[in-house]
N, C-alpha and C positions, 0 to 999 in steps of 0.2 A: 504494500500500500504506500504510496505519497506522502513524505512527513507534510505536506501541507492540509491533507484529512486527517491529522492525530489532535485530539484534547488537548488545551493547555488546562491546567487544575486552574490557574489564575484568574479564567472566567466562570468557574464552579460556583451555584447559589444554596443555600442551605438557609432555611426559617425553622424558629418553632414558636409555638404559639403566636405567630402572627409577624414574629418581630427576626429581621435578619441577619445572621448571627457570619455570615461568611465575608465578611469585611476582614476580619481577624482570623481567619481560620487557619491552619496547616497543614491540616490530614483532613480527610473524611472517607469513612469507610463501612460501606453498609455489607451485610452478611443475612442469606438468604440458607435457611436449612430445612429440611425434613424429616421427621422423625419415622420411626421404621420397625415394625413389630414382626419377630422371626416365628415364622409360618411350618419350620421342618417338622416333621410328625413320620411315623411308623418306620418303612424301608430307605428312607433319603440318607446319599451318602455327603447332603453338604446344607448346608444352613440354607435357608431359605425367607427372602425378606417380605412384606407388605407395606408400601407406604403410607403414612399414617396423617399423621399435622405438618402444618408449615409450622415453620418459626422464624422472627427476624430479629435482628439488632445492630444496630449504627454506635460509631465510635467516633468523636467530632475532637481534635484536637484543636486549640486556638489557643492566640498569643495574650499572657495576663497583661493585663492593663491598669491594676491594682485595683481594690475594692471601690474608691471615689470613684472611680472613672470609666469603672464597666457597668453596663447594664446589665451584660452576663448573669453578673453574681447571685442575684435571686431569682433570674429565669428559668438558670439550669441548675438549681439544688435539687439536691436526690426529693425524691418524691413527686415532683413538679410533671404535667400531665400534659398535653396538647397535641395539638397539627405538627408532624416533623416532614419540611417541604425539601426536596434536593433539583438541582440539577445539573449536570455533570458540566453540560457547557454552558451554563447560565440558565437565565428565565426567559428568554426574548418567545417567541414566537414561532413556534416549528421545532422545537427545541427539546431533548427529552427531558420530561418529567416523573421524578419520584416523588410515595409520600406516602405516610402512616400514621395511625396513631401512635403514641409512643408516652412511653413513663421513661422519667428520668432513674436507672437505677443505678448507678454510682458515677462519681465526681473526682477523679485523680489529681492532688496538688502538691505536685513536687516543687521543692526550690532547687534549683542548678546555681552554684556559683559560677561568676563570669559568664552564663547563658542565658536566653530569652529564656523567660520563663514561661509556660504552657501549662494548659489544663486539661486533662483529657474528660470526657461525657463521654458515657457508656447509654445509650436510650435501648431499653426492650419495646419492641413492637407487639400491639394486642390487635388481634383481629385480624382481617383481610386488609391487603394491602390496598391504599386510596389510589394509587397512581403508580403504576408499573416503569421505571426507565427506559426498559426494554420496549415498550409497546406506546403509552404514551407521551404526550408532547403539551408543552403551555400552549397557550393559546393570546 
């Protein structure tokens, strides 16, 4: 493929609860699974699976900006609920679109000496997914 059809992360959009948090971001990384219930029974010489539930969760790293000065700080405490929006190459128009429900379930706050300091969000997805990347696109 043409590195001029590759992603740059730098146009990447990311919301939760309404409010857009990929101004600062670093990483963002969502994780799509399925769980899987083993079905072998009587003469089977190998395990045998059934898939069962989805599951998701995203991991949003971003740069601290200290307590005064992020709105972050009480958007994404653990427990905190809402709309988690993504898109890989922005929001424009034609563009794909992620999105889920999502609880905040854990808040990673390292201090690094001499490094940017960052915070990593852990969001668990509850339900069917709002907005597939793969399929579709803002509008």
């Amino acid at each position: 493929m043409a590195s001029q059809h590759r992603a740059i992360g730098k146009n990447g959009y990311i919301s939760f609860q309404g409010t857009e948090v990929s101004a600062d971001y670093r990483s963002f990384e969502v994780e799509m699974t399925l769980d899987t219930v083993e079905k072998s029974a009587g003469s089977d010489s190998s395990k045998a699976y059934i898939a069962t539930l989805k599951d998701g969760t995203a991991k949003l790293t971003y740069a601290y900006t200290g307590t005064a000065g992020s709105a972050y700080t009480q958007l994404l405490r653990v427990g905190q609920q809402g709309q988690l929006l993504w898109g890989p190459e922005g929001n424009g128009s034609g563009k794909p679109k992620g999105g889920a429900n999502a609880i905040v379930v854990a808040h990673s706050k390292p201090m690094a000496y001499n490094e940017l300091m960052t915070r990593t969000v852990t969001f668990q997805f509850t339900g069917e997914l709002l907005f597939d990347d793969e399929v579709d696109a803002w509008t």
